[in-house]
C-alpha positions in Angstrom: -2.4 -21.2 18.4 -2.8 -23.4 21.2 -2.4 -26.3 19.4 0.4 -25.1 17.7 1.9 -24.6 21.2 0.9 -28.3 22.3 2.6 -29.5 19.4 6.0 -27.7 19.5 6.4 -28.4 23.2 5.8 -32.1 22.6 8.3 -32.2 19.7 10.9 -30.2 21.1 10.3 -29.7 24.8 10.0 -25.7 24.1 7.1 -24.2 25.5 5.3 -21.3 23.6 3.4 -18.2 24.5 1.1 -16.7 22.7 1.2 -13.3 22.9 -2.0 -11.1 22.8 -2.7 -8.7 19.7 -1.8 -5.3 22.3 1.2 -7.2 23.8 1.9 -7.3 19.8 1.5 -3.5 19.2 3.2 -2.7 22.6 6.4 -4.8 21.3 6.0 -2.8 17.9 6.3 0.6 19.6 9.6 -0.6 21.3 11.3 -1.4 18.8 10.4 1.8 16.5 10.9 4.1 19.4 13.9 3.1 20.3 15.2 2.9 17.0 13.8 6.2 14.7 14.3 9.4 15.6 10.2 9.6 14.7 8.2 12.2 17.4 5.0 11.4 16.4 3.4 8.8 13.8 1.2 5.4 13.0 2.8 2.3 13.6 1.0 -0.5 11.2 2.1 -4.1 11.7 -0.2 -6.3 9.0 0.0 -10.1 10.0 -1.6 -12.8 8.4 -5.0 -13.0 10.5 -4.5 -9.6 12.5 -3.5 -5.8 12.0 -1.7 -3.8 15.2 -2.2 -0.1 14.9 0.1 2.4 17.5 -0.8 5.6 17.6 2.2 7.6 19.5 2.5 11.8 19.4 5.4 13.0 21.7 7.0 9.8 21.7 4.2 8.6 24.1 1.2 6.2 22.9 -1.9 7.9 22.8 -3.9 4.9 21.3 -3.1 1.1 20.3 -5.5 -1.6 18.7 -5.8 -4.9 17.0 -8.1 -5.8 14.3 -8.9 -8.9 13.7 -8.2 -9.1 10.3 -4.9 -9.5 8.6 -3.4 -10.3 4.9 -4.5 -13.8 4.9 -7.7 -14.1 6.4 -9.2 -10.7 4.3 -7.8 -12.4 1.0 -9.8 -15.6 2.5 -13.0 -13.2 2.9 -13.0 -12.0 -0.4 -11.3 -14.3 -2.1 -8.8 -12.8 -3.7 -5.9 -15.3 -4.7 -6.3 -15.6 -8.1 -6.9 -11.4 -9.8 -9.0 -9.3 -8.0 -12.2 -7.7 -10.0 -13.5 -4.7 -9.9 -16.4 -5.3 -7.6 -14.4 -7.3 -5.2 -11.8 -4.1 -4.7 -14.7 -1.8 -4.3 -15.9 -4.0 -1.3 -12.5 -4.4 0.1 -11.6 -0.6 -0.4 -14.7 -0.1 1.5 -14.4 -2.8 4.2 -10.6 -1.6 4.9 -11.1 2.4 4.2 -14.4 1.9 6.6 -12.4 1.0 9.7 -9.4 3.2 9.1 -9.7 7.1 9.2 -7.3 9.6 7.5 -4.7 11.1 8.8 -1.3 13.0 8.1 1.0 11.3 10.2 4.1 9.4 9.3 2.9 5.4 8.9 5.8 3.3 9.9 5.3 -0.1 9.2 6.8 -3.0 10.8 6.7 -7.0 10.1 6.8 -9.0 7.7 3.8 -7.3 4.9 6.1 -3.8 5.7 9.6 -5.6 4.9 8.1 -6.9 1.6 6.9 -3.3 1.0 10.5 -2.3 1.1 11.9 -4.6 -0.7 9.7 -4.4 -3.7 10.2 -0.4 -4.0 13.9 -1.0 -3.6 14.3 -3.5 -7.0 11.7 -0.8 -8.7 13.9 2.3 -7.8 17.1 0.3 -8.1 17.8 1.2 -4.9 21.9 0.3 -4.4 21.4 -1.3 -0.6 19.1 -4.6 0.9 19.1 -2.4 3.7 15.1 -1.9 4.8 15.5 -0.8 8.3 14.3 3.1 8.3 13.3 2.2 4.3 11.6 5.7 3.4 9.1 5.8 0.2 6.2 7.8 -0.6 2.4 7.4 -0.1 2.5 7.5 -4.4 5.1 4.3 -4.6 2.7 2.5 -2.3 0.1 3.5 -4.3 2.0 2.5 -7.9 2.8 -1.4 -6.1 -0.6 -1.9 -5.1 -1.9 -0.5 -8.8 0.5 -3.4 -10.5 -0.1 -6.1 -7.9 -4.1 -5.2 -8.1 -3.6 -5.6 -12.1 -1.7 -8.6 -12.2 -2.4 -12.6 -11.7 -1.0 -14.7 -9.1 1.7 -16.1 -11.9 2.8 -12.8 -12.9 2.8 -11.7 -9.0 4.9 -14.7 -8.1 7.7 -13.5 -10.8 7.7 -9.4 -9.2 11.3 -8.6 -7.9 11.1 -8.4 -4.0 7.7 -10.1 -3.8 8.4 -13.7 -2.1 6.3 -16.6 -4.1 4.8 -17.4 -0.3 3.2 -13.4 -0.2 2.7 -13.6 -4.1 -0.5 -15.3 -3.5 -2.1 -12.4 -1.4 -3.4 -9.2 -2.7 -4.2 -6.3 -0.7 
């Protein structure tokens, strides 16, 4: 970050802030709050080397963190950018389902791993618009892309409609 920052400002004279990980969720919130008619829910945002998660009932946050660890940096952990085996998913099932409780609420997720989501269950379903702004599916089409994404190798991922060759390399 910082020397990312350095660098743009000394190639182009913009300066950069980096925003912390509950400025991140806090941003999140806006934008889905004032956008979705949603009372109460989860808002996920899954980056590359962090996860936001909002917790908001009545509108109102009742609880916001950031994990450090994201898309990118759990494929690096358990090195997953080729097919995952079976052992390896048992320890990532574990490591993710370990941190994250159940719950019943609506999971609204924003960024760039959500967007991808979207698109991917719109060229399944057909769906007739590119439209993925307030993008409903359910908890089993989730389920059914991350069964064939789990089962198939980074070549075969790379040629999925609505997958983008730059996320094709990351399973989750």
């Amino acid at each position: 970050g910082p020397e990312l920052t350095r660098l743009v400002e000394a190639e182009t004279g913009i300066t950069l802030h980096i925003i912390t990980g509950n400025t991140e969720a806090y941003i999140s919130y806006l934008g889905v709050i004032n956008t979705l008619p949603v009372k109460d829910g989860i808002i996920f945002d899954l980056g590359g080397g962090s996860t936001e998660l909002i917790l908001f009932k009545n509108r109102q946050i009742v609880e916001s963190v950031s994990l450090p660890f994201g898309a990118v940096n759990t494929t690096d952990m358990f090195n997953t950018r080729g097919t995952m085996s079976p052992n390896v998913y048992s320890d990532m099932s574990f490591f993710l389902l370990s941190r994250l409780s159940q719950n019943r609420l609506p999971l609204i997720g924003v960024g760039g791993t959500a967007r991808t989501l979207g698109k991917m269950q719109q060229k399944r379903s057909k769906y007739p618009s590119s439209k993925i702004h307030n993008y409903k599916f359910s908890a089993q089409a989730f389920h059914d892309i991350f069964s064939q994404l789990r089962s198939t190798t980074l070549e075969q991922r790379r040629k999925i409609a609505g997958l983008s060759s730059e996320r094709a390399d990351i399973i989750l």
